[in-house]
N, C-alpha and C positions, 0 to 999 in steps of 0.2 A: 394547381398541380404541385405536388408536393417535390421539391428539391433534396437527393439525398447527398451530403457536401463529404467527401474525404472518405475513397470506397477501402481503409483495412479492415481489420475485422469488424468492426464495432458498424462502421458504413455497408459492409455485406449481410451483418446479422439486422441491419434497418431492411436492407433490399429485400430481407426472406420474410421480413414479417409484412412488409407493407404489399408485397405479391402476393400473400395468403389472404389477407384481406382485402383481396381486389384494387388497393386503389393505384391510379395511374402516378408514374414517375420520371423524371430525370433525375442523369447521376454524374456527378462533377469529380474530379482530384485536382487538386493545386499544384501535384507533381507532373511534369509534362514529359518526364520518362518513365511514368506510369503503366504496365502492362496491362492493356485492358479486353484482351483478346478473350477470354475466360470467360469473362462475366458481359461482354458481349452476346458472346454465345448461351452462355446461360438466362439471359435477359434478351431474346431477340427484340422483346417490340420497345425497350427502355433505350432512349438517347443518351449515349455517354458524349463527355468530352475531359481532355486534362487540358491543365497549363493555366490558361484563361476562360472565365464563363462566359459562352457565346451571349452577347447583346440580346441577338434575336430570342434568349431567352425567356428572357427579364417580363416581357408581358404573360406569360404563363405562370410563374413562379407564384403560388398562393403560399407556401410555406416550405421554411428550410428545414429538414434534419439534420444537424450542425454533430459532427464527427468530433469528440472531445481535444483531438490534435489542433482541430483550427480554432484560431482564436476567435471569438463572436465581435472581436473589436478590430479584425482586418478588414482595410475600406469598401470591399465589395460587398461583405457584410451588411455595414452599416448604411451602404448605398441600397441596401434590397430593404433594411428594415426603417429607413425615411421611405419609403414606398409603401409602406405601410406591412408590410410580409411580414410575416407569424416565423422567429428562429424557436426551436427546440433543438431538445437532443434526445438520444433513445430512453434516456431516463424519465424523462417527462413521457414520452411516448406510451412504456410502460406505465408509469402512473397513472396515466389516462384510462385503463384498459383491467386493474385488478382491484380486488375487490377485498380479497385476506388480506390477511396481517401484514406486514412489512416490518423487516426491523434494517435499519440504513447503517451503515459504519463508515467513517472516513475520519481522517488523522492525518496526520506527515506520518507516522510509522505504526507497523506493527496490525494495520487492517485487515491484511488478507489472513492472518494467524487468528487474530478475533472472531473475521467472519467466518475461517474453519469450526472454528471449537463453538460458536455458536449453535454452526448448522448441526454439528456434533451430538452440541445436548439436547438438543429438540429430537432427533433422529432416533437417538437413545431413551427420549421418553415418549417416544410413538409416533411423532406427527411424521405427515410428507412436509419434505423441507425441499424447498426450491433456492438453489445458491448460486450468487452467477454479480455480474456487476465487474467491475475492475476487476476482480481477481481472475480472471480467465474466460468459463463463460459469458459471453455476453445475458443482459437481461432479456431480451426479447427471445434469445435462443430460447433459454427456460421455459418463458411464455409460453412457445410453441409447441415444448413438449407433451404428450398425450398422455403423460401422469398429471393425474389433478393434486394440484399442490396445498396445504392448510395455510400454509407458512412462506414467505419470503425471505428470504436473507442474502442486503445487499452492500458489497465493499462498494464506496461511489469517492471516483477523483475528485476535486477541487475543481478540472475541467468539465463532467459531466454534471457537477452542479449547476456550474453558470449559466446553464440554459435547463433544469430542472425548477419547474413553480408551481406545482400542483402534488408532489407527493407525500402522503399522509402517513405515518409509520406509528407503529405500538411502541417503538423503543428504534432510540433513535442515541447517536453518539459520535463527538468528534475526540478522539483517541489522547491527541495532544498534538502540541504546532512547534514547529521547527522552520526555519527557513528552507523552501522548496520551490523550484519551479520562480525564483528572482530574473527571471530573463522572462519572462508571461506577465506579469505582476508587477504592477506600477511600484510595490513597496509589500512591508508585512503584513499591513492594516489591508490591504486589498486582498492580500491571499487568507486571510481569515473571514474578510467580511464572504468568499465564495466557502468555505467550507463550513462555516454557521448557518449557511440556508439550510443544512439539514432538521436542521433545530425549528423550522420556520413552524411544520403543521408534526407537531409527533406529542401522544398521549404520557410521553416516560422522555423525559432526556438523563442521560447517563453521563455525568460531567468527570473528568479525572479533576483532582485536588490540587488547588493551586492557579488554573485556569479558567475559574469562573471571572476575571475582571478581563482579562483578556478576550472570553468567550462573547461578549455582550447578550446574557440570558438575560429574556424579560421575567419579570417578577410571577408572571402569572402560570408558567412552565410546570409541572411538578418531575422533581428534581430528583435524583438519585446521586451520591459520589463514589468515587473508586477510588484510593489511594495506596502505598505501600504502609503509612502509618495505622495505629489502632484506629479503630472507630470510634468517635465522641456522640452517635448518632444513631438510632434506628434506620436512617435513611443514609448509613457508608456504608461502604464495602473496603474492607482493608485485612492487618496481617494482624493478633491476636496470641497474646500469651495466653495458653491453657494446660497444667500439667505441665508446668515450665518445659511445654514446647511450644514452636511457633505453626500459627493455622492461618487458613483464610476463612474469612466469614464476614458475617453482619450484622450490625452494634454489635452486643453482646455475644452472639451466635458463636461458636466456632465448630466450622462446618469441614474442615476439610486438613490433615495436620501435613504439613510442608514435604515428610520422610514418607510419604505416601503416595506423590506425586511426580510421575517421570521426569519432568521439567521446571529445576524452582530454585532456577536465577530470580535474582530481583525483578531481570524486565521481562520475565515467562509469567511469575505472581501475577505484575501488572496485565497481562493481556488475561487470563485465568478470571480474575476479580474482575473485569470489563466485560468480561464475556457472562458469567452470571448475573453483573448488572443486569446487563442488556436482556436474559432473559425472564427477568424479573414478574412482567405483565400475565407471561403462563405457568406462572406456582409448580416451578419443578421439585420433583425430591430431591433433597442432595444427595441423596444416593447414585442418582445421573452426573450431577457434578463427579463424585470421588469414581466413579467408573471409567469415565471419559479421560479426565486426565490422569491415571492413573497408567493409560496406555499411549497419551499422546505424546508421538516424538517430535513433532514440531514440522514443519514445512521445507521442502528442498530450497536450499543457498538462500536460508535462513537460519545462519549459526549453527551448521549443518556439521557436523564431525565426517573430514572425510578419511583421514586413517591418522593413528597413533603411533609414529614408528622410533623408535632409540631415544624413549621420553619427552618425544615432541609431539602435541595436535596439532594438525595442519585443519583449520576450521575456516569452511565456505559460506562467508556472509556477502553475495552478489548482490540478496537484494535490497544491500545497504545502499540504496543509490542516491543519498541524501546525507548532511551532516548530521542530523536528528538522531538519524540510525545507524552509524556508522557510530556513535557518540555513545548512544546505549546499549552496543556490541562490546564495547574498549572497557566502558563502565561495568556493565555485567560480569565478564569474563575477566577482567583484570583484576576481581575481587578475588575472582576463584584460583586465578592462575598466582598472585602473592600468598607467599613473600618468595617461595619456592624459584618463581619463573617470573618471567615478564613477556611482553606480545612484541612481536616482527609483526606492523601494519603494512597490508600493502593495500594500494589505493590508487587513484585518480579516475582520469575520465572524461567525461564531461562532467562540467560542475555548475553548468545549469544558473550562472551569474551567484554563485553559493560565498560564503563567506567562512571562509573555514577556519577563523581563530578560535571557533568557539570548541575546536578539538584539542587546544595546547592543554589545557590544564587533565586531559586525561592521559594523553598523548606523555604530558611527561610525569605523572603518575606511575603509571603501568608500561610504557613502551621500551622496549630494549634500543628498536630500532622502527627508522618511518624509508618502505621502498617505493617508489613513486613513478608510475609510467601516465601513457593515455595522452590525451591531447593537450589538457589543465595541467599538468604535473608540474609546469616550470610555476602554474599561478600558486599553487598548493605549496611548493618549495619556500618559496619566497613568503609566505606566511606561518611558516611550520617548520623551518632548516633550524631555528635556535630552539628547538622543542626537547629533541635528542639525536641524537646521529641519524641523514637523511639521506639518503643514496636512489639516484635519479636514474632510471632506465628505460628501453626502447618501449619494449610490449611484458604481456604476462610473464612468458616462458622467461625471460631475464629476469622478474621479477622472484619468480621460484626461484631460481637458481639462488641469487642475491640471497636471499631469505636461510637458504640451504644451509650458507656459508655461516650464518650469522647466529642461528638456531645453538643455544643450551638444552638440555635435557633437562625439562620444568616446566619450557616455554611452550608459549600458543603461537603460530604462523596463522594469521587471520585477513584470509584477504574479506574487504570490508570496503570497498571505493569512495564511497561518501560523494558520487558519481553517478552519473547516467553511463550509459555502457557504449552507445550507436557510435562512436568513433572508432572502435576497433571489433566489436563481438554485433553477433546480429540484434540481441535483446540481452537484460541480465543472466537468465536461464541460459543461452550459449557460455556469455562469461564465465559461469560458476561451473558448467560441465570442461569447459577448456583448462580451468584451474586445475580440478579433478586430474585431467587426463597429465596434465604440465607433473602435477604434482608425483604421483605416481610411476612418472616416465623419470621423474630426477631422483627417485628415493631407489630406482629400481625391481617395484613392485610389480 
């Protein structure tokens, strides 16, 4: 009997596929103030429990669906899988179950943009595009839908890997690696060895440049690159003088000219170029490429413009919740905001065992000032106080404020956490609308 482990979304999108498909279940949380009255009700004849998994279980258990929050290497875990028990998770689940195409995306940053503008240009050159994974829908949701899909496109955690070993993808890519998720993860070399499983069974891998010795790709792969540099290759993608202006394209190609395209920061180029990678195996026209991004504004509290008021942007990057991204937020933007301006970061959070030196040298680059709340903010202080002027506060709303004060007419106010959010906001998307609201309320809009 199949074990569904950790009922949030991802453990309720297992409950509806595995009910459709007839097979019998129990359903566990490891929160033992878990509300389970709901899906009680919605499941009468499924056994729930939280806290602890009842003993009496354990002889029924033929296989776990492993909810991407729990670790596969918690001892109950490993106590059910010396038992011999089959762990998954819905990503495998899925894999088991389609038959089209698949194209996979995962990185430390910048996935769920990719996998937008993927599903984009496939949509834009006619297929049915099924999108779902980390970025919101779940995969099995999709699954269930009663549109028949050509196409898959899927954003997959570093956690939904480690129990995915059967998925086959046309194009397949890991974005780039940054230190993430250091409190899960014995070290770097662990959190890479889970997000290169995607690379395991896929017809196209789409490498970014620079990360192939870190990537460990076997020789036999056939390879694609992305990069911001020209192309020396038929098989890169990068940025292109032509008409001494600057394009995106391939070797030679130049496909797409940069004053053309709604969004074309260095790290929007990078997700742009990754994303026609990636659709490399269905011979689009670029005419889909130049259409698509020609209107795409990018994704909410994701370097999101939330108003411009008396020469200042006040720009929503929540879902920096990593130093990676938070890193090529400062970078990006700090090009554009010199020599004019300079950035008020605000930040913290949780920081997920994160290492955050590797923001000084942007930090003192481009930063006017560093405002610093959340629950880490004293650990963030204390590596970033000699960076440029750092001022420490309770929550958001003080952090606006602080910011208000500090703010030139030139400058960017960018909150950017370099954080997990769950200490103070419900998920990043709360954090980024709360900012909004903070922000607006102090400007007197």
């Amino acid at each position: 009997m199949d074990l569904v482990a950790g009922l949030g979304q991802t453990g309720q999108s297992v409950m509806r596929y595995l009910q459709a498909s007839g097979e019998p279940m129990l359903a566990f949380d490891t929160r033992p103030d878990f509300d389970i009255s709901q899906l009680q009700e919605d499941y009468p004849k499924v056994l729930f429990a939280t806290g602890e998994l009842p003993k009496a279980w354990h002889k029924w258990i033929t296989r776990v669906v492993l909810s991407p929050g729990i670790c596969k290497r918690d001892a109950w875990v490993l106590a059910l899988q010396e038992r011999g028990v089959e762990v998954v998770g819905d990503i495998e689940l899925f894999a088991r179950a389609v038959s089209q195409p698949v194209v996979a995306i995962t990185g430390s940053n910048g996935k769920s943009t990719v996998t937008t503008l993927v599903g984009d240009f496939l949509s834009a050159a006619g297929y049915r595009v099924g999108v779902g994974g980390n970025i919101g829908r779940p995969a099995l949701d999709v699954l269930l839908d009663d549109c028949e899909c050509d196409v898959y496109v899927l954003e997959l955690s570093s956690f939904q890997l480690e129990t995915t070993y059967s998925l086959h993808s046309t194009a397949s890519t890991v974005l780039n690696i940054s230190e993430d998720h250091m409190d899960r993860y014995a070290g770097l070399d662990d959190y890479i060895q889970a997000k290169t499983i995607v690379y395991s069974d896929t017809e196209l891998a789409v490498v970014p440049k620079g990360y192939e010795s870190q990537l460990w790709l076997t020789k036999q792969l056939k390879k694609v690159y992305f990069g911001l540099e020209m192309p020396q290759a038929d098989n890169e993608y990068g940025v292109l003088t032509h008409d001494q202006q600057a394009w995106l394209g391939r070797g030679n190609q130049a496909w797409l000219n940069l004053n053309e395209i709604a969004l074309n920061a260095p790290h929007h180029q990078l997700n742009a170029l990754a994303a026609m990678a990636l659709c490399e195996p269905f011979d689009l026209p670029v005419g889909v490429f130049q259409q698509v991004l020609a209107n795409f504004r990018g994704l909410a509290h994701r370097t999101q413009l939330v108003v411009e008021h008396a020469g200042v942007e006040w720009i929503d990057d929540s879902k920096g919740t990593n130093v990676g991204a938070s890193l090529s937020a400062l970078q990006s933007l700090g090009q554009q905001v010199l020599p004019e301006g300079r950035i008020i970061l605000l930040a913290g959070g949780v920081g997920k065992g994160a290492d955050f030196s590797d923001l000084k040298p942007a930090i003192q680059t481009y930063a006017r000032a560093l405002v610093l709340f959340g629950r880490d903010a004293n650990i963030m202080h204390q590596t970033l106080s000699d960076s440029t002027d750092c001022y420490l506060v309770e929550n958001l709303q003080q952090a606006v404020r602080q910011a208000q004060k500090l703010a030139k007419p030139g400058d960017i106010v960018l909150l950017s956490p370099a954080c997990a959010s769950f200490d103070q906001f419900k998920n990043y998307q709360d954090r980024g609308e709360q900012f909004s609201l903070e922000v607006k309320k102090a400007l007197g809009l």
